[in-house]
N, C-alpha and C positions, 0 to 999 in steps of 0.2 A: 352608400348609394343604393335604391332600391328599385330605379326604374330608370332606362336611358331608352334614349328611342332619335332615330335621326332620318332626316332626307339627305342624304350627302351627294349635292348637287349644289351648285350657286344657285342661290335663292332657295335652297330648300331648307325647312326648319329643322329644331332640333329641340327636343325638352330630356330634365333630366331632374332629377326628385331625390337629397339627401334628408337621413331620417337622421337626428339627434339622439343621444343614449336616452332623453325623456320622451321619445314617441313622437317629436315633434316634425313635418314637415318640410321641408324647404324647397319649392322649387325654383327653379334658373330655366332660361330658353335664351337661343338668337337662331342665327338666320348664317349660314354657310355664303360667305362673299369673297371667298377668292379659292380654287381648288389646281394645285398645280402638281396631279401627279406623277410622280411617289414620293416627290419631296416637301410638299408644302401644303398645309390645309389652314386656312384663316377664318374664323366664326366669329361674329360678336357675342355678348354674352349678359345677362341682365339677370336680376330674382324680380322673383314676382311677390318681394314679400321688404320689408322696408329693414333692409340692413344695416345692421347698429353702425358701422363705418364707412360705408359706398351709397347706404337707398338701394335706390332702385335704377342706379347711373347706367349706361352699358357702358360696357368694354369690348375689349378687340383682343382674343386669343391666338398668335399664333402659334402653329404646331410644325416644324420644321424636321424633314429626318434628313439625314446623311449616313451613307454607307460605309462605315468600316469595318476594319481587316476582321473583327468577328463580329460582326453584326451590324447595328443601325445604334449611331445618337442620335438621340429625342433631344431637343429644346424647346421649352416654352417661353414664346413672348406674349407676356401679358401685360397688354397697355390701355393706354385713355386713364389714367387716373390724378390727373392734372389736377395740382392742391390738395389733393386726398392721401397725403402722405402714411396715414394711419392705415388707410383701407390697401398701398400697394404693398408696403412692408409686411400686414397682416396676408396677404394673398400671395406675397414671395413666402414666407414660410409654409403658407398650405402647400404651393407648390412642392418647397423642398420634400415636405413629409410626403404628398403619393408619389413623387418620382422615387424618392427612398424604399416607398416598398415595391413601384415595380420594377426598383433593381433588384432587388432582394427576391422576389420571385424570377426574376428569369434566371437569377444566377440559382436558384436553389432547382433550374429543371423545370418550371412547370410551365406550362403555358398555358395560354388563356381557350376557353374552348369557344 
């Protein structure tokens, strides 16, 4: 990821630009439609570039926290991928992989600035 940027408000947008190890590109945006906090933030989600498994479909992220005894679980639900079984399987393992490393960073200490 090289550039995020957000209105976090309902109805306010969001963009966000991954770069590829070949230099490549890719941006995503939606629109912030449900904010319940400290526990719930819901976004839709779309590229703006025609993805070999999903296009250019939107989806629906949610982001739910809950408070435990040492900290907060995160879960991601990420939905609308209705018959795109390729593209939600592909996007549950992205999932897996960054939620992997920011466990791995908070447990190693650091925190984000």
């Amino acid at each position: 990821m090289v550039d995020w940027s957000a209105d976090l408000r309902v109805g306010g947008r969001w963009n966000v630009i991954f770069r590829t190890a070949d230099g490549t590109d890719l941006p995503a945006s939606g629109e912030f439609v449900e904010i319940e906090a400290p526990r719930r933030i819901v976004q839709t989600r779309a590229y703006a570039w025609d993805h070999p498994t999903l296009g250019r479909r939107q989806t629906t992220v949610a982001w739910l926290l809950e408070p435990i005894a040492r900290g907060t679980r995160l879960t991601i639900c990420h939905g609308r991928f209705a018959g795109l079984h390729e593209a939600a399987a592909e996007h549950a393992e992205g999932w897996a992989r960054v939620l992997a490393w920011l466990q791995a960073h908070v447990e190693a200490g650091r925190l984000a600035a």
